[in-house]
C-alpha positions as CSV (number, residue, x, y, z in Angstrom):
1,X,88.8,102.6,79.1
2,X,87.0,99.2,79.7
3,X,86.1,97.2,82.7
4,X,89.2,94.9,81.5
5,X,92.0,97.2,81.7
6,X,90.6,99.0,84.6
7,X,90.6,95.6,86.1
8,X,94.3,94.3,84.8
9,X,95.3,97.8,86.0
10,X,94.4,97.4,89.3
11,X,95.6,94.1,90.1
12,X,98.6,93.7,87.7
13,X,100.5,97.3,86.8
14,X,99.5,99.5,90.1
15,X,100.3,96.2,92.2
16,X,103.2,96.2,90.9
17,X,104.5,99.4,91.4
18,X,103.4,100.2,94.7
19,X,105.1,96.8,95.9
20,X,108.5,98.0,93.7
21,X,112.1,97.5,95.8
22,X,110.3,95.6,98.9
23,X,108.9,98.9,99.9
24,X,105.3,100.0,99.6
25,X,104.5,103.5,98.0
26,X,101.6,104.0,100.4
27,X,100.2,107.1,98.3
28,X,100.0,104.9,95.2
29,X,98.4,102.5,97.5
30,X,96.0,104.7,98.3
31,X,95.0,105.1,95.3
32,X,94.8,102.0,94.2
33,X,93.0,101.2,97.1
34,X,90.4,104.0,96.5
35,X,90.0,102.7,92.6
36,X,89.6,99.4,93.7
37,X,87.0,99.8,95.9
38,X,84.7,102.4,93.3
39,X,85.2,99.4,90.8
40,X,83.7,96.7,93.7
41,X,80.9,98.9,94.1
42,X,80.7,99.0,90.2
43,X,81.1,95.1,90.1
44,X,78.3,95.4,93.0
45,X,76.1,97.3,91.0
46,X,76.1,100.8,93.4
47,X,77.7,103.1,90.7
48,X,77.9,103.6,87.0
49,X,81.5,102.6,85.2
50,X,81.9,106.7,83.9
51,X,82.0,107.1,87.7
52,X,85.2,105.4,88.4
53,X,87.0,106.8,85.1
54,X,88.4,109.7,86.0
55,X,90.4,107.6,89.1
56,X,91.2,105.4,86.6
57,X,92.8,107.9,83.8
58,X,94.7,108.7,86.4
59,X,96.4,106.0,88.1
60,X,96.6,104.9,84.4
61,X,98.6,107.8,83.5
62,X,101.2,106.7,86.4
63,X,101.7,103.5,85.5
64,X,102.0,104.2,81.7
65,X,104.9,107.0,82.7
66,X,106.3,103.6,84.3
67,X,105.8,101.4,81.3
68,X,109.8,100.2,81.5
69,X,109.5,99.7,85.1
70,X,107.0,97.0,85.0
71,X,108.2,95.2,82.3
72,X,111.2,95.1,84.5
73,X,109.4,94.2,87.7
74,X,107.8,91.5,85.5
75,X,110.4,90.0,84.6
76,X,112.5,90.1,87.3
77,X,109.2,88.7,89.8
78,X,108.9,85.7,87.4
79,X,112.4,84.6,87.2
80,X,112.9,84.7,91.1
């Protein structure tokens, strides 16, 4: 996993699905939340990368198992 994807993760795929229906999915939030803030402090130079991956396989996995969601949100977000 690279800085990149960790990165469009986070503010792309996550976002959208913890903002899906006009609701907020405050546990995937959290986690977000949590991941975003281990990669600032990698951006910030206080941790090594390896040290946010395992958050990051994670939330990955979630949003991968939501693949056809996001495309949906996606489109749907543009159009309106």
């Amino acid at each position: 996993m690279t800085p990149q994807a960790v990165e469009r993760m986070l503010i792309d795929d996550a976002r959208l699905l913890v903002r899906r229906d006009e609701q907020l999915d405050a546990e995937l939030e959290a986690e977000r939340q949590a991941l975003l803030e281990l990669f600032y402090q990698w951006q910030d130079g206080a941790i090594e990368f390896q040290g946010l991956v395992p958050f990051a396989v994670v939330l990955d996995k979630k949003c991968k198992k939501n693949r056809n969601l996001i495309r949906w949100l996606r489109k749907f977000s543009i159009e309106d």
